[in-house]
N, CA, C and O atoms as a Tinker XYZ file with bonds, in Angstrom:
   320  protein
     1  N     -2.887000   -1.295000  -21.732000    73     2
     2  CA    -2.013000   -2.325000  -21.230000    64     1     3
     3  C     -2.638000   -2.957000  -19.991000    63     2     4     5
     4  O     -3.003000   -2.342000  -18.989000    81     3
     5  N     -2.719000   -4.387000  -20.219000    73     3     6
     6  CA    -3.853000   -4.945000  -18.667000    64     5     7
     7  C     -2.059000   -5.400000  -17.924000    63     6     8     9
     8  O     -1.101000   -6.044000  -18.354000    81     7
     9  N     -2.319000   -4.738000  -16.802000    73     7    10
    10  CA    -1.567000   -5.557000  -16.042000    64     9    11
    11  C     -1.743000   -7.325000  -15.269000    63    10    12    13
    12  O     -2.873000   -7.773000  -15.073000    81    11
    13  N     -1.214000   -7.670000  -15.118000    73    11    14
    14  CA    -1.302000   -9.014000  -14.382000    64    13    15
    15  C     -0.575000   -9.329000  -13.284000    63    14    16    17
    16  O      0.645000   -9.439000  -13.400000    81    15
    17  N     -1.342000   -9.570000  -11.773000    73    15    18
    18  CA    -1.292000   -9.449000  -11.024000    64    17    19
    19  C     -0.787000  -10.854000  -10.521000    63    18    20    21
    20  O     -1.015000  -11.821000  -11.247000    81    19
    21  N     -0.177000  -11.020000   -9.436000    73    19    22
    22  CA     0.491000  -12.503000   -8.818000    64    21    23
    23  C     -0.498000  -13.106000   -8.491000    63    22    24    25
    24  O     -1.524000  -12.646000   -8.994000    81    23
    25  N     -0.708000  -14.462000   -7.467000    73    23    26
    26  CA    -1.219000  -15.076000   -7.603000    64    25    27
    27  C     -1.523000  -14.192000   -5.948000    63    26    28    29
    28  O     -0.740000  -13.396000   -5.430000    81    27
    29  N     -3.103000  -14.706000   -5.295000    73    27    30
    30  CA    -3.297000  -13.941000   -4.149000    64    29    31
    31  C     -3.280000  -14.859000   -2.822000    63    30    32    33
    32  O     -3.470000  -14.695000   -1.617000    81    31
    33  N     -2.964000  -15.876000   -3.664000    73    31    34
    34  CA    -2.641000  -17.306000   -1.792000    64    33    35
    35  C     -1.178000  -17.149000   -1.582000    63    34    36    37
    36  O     -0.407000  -16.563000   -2.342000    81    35
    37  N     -0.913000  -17.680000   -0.577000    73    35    38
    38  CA     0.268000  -18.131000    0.367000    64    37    39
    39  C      0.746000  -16.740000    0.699000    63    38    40    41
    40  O      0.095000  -15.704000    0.557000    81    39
    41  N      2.279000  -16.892000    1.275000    73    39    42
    42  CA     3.329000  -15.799000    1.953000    64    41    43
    43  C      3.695000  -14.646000    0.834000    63    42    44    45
    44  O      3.699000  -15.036000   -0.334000    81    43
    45  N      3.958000  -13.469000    1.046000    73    43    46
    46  CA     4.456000  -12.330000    0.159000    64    45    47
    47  C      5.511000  -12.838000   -0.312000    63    46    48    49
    48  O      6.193000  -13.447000    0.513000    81    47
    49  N      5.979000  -12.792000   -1.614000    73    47    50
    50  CA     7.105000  -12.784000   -1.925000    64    49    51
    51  C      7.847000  -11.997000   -1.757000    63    50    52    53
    52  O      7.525000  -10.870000   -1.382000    81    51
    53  N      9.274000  -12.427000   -2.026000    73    51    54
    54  CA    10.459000  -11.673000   -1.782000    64    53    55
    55  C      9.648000   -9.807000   -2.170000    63    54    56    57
    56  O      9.280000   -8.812000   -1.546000    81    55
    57  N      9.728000  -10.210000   -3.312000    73    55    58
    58  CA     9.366000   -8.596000   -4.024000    64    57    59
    59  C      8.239000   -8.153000   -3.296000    63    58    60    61
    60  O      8.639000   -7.312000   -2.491000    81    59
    61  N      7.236000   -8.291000   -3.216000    73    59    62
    62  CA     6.342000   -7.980000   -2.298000    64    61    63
    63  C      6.783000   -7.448000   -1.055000    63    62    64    65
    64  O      6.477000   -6.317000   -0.680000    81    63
    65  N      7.500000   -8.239000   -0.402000    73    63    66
    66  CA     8.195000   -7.516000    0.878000    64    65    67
    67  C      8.898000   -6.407000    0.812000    63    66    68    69
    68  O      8.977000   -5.603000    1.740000    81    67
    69  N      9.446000   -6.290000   -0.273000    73    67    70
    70  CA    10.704000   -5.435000   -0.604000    64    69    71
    71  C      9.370000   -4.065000   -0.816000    63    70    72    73
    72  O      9.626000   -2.950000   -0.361000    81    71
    73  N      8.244000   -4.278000   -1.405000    73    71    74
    74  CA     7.384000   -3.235000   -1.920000    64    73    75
    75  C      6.650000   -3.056000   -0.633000    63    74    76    77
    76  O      6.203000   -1.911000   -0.566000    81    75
    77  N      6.361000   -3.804000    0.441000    73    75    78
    78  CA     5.265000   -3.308000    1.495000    64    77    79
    79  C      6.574000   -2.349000    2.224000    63    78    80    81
    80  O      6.281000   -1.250000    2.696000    81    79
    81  N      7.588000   -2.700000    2.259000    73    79    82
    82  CA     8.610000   -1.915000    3.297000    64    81    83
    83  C      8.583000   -0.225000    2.996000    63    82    84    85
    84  O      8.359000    0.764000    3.694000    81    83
    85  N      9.067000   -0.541000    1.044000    73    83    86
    86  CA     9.421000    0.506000    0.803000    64    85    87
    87  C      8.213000    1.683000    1.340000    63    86    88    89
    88  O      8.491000    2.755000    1.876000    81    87
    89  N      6.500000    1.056000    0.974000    73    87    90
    90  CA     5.996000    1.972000    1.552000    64    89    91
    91  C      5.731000    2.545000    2.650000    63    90    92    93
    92  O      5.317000    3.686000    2.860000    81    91
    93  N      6.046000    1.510000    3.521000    73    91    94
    94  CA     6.084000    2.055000    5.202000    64    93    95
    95  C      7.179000    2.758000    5.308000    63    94    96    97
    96  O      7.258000    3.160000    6.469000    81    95
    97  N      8.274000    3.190000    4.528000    73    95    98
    98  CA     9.396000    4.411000    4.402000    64    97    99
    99  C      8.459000    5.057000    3.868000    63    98   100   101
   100  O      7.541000    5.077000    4.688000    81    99
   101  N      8.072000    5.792000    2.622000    73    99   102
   102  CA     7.603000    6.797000    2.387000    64   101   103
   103  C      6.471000    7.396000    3.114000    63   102   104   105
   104  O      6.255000    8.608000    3.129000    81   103
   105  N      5.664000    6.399000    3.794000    73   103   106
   106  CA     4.513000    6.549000    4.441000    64   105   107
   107  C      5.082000    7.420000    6.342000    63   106   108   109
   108  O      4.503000    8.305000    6.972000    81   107
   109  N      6.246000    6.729000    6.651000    73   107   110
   110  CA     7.027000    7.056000    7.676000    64   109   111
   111  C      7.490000    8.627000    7.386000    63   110   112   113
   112  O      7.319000    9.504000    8.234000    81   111
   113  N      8.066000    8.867000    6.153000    73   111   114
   114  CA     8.847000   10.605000    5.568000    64   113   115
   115  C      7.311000   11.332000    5.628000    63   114   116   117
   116  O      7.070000   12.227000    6.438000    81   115
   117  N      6.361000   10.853000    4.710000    73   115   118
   118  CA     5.429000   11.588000    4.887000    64   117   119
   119  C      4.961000   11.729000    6.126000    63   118   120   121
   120  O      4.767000   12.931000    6.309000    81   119
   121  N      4.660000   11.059000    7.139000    73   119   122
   122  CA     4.013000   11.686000    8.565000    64   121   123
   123  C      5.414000   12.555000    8.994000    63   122   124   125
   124  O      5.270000   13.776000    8.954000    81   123
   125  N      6.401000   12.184000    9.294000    73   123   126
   126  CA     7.422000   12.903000    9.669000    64   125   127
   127  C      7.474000   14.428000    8.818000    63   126   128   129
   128  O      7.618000   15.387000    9.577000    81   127
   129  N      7.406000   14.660000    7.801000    73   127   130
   130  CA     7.450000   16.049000    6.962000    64   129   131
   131  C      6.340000   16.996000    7.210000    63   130   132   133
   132  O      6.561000   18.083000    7.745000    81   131
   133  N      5.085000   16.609000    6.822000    73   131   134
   134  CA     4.061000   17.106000    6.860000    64   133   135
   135  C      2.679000   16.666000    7.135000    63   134   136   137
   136  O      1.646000   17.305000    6.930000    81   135
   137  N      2.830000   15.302000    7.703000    73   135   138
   138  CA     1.888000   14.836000    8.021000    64   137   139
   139  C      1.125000   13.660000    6.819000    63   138   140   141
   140  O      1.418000   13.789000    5.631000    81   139
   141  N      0.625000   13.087000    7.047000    73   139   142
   142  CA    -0.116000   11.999000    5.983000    64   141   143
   143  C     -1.352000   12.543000    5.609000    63   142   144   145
   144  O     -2.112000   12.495000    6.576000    81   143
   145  N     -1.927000   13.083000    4.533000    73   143   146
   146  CA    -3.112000   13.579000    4.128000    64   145   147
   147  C     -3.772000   12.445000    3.100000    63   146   148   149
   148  O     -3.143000   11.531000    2.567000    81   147
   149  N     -4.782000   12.645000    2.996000    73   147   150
   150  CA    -5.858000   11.507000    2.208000    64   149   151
   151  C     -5.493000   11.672000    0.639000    63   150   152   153
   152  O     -5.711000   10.637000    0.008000    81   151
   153  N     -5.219000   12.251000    0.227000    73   151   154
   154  CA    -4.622000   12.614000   -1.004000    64   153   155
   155  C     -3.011000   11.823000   -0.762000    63   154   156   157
   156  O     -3.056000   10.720000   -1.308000    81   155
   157  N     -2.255000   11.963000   -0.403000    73   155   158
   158  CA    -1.235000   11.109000   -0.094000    64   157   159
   159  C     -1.430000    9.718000   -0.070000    63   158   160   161
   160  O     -0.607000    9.023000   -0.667000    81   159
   161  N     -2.213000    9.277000    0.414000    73   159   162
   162  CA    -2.402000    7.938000    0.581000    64   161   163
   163  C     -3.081000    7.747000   -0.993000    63   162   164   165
   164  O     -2.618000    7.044000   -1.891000    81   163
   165  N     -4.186000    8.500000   -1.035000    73   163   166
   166  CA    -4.713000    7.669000   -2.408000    64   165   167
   167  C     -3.674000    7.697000   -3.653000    63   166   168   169
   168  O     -3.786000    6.873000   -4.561000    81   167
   169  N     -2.595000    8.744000   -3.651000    73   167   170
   170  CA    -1.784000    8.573000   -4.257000    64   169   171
   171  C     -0.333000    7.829000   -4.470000    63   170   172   173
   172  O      0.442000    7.666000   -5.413000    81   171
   173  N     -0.390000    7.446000   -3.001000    73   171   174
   174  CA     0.352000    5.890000   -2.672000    64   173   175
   175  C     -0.299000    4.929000   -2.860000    63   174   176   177
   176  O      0.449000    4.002000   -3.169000    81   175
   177  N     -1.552000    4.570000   -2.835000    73   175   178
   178  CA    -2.127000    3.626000   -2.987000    64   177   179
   179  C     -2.379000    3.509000   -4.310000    63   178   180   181
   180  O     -2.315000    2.310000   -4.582000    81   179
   181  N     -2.709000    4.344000   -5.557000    73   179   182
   182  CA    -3.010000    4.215000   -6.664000    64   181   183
   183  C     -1.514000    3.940000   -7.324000    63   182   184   185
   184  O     -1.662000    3.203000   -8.299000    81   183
   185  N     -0.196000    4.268000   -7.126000    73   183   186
   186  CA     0.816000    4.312000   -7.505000    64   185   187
   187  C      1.163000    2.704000   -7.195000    63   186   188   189
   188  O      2.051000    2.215000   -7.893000    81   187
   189  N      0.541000    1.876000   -6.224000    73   187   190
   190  CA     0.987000    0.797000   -5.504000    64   189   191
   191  C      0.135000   -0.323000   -6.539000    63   190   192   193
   192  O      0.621000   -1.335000   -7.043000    81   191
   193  N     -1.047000    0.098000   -6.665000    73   191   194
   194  CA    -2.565000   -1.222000   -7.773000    64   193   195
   195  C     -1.960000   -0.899000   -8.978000    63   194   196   197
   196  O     -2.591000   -1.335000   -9.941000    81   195
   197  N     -0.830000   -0.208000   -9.289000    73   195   198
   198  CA    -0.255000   -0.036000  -10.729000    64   197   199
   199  C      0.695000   -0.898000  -10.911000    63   198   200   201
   200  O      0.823000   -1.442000  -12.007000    81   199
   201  N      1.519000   -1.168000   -9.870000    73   199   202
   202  CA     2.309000   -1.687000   -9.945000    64   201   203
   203  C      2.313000   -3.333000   -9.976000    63   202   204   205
   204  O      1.496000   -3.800000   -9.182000    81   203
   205  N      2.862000   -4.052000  -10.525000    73   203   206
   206  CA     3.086000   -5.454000  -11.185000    64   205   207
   207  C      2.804000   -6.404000  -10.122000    63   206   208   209
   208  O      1.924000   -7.258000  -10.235000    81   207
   209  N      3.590000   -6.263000   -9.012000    73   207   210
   210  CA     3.924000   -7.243000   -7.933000    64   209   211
   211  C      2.705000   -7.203000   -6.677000    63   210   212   213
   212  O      2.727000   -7.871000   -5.644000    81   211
   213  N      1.671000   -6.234000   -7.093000    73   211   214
   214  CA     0.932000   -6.214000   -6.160000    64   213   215
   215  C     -0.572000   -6.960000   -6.020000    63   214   216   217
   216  O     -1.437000   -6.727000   -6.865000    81   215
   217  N     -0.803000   -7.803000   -4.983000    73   215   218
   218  CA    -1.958000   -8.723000   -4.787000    64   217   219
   219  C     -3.071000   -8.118000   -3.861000    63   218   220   221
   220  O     -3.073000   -6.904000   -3.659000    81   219
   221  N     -3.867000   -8.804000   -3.382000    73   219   222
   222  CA    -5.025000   -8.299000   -2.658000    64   221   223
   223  C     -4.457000   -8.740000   -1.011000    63   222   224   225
   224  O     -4.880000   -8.337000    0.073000    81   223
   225  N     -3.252000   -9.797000   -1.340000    73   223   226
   226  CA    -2.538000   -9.839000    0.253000    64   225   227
   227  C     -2.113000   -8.798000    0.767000    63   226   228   229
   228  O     -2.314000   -8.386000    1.909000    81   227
   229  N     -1.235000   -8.130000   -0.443000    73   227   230
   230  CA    -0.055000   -7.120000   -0.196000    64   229   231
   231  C     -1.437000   -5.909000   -0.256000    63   230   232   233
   232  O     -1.354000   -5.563000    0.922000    81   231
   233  N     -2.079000   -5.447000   -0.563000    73   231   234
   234  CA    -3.238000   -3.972000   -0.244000    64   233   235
   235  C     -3.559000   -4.741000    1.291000    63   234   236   237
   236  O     -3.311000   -3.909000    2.163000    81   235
   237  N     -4.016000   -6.023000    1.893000    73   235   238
   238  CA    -4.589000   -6.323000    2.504000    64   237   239
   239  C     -3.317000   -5.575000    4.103000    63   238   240   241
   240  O     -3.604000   -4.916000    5.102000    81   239
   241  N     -2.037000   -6.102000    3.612000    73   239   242
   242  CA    -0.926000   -6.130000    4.485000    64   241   243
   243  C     -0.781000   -4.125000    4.911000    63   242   244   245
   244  O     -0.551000   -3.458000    5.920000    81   243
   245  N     -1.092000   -3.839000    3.388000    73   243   246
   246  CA    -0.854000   -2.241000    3.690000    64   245   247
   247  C     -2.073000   -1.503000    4.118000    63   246   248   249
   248  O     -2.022000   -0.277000    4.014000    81   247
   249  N     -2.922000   -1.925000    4.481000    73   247   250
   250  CA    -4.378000   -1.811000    5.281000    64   249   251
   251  C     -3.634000   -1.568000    6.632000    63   250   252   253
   252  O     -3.155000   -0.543000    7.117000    81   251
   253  N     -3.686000   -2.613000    6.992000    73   251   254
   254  CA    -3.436000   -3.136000    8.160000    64   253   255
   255  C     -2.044000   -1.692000    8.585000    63   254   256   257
   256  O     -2.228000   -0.813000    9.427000    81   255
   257  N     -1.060000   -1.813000    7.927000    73   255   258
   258  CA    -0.075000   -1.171000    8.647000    64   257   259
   259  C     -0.779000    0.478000    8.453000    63   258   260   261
   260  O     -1.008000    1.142000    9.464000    81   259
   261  N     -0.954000    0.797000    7.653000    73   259   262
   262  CA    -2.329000    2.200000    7.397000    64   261   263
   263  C     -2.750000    2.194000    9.347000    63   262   264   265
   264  O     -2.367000    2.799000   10.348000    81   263
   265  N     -3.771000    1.080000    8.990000    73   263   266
   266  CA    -4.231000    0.964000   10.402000    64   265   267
   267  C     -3.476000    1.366000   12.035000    63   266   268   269
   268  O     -3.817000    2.016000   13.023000    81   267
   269  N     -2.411000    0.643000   11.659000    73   267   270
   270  CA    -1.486000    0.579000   12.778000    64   269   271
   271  C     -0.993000    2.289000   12.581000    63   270   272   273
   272  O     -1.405000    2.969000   13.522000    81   271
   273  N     -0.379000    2.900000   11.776000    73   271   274
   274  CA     0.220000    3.849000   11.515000    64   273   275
   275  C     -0.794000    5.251000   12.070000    63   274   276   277
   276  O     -0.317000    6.261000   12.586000    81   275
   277  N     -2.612000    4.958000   11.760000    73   275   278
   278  CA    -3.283000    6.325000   11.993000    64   277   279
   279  C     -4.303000    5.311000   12.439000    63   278   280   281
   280  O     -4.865000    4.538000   11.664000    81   279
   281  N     -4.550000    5.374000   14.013000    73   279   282
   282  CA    -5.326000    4.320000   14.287000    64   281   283
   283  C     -6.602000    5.527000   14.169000    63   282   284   285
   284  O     -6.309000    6.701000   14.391000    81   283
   285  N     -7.846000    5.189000   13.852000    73   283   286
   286  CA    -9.263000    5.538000   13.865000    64   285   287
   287  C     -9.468000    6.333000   12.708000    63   286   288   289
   288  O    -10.359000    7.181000   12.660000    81   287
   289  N     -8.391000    6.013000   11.418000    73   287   290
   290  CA    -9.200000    7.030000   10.003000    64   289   291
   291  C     -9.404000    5.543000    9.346000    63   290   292   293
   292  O     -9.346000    4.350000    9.642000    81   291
   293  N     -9.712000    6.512000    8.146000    73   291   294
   294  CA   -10.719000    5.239000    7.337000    64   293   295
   295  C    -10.232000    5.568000    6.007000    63   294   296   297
   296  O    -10.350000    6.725000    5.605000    81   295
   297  N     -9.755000    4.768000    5.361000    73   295   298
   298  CA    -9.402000    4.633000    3.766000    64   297   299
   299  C    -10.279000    3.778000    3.023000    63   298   300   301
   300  O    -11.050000    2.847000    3.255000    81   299
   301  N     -9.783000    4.590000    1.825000    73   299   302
   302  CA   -10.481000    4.026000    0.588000    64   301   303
   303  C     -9.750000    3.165000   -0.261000    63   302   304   305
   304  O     -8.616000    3.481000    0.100000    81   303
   305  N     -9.591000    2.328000   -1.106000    73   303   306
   306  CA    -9.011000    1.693000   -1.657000    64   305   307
   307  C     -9.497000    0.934000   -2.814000    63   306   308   309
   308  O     -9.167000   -0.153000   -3.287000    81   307
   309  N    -10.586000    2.023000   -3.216000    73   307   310
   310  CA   -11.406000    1.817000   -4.271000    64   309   311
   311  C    -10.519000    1.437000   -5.581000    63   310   312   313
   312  O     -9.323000    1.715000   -5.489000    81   311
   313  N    -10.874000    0.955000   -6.547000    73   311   314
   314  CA   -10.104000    0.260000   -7.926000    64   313   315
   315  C    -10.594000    1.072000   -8.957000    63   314   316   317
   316  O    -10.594000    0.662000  -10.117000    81   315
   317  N    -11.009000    2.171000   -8.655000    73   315   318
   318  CA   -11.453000    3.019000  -10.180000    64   317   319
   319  C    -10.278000    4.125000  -10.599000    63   318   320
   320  O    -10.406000    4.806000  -11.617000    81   319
């Protein structure tokens, strides 16, 4: 099944927003519980390039808050 992805110019859409939030909640429970491990993330992140509504804005947007969230690690966000 090929998924098909939105278009990757202009503002996030509604849904998009609704999807970058939700992960800054789970991303928020996970540091709060047990901490954020690299396995966590790649498994938020692979759970996230599956999903329908997601562009190279919205990985670009969840970079960034990654960033903000654990300033000085380094992710992967490889497509394999």
């Amino acid at each position: 099944m090929e998924i098909q992805h939105p278009s990757d110019d202009g503002p996030l859409s509604p849904q998009q927003e609704l999807l970058l939030e939700q992960f800054r909640q789970r991303v928020e429970a996970r540091i709060s519980s047990h901490g954020l491990t690299s396995t966590d993330v790649a498994d938020l992140v692979k759970e996230l390039r599956e999903h329908p509504d997601v562009s190279r804005q919205l990985m670009a947007e969840l970079t960034r808050e990654l960033q903000r969230l654990l300033p000085g690690q380094r992710f992967s966000f490889d497509w394999d």
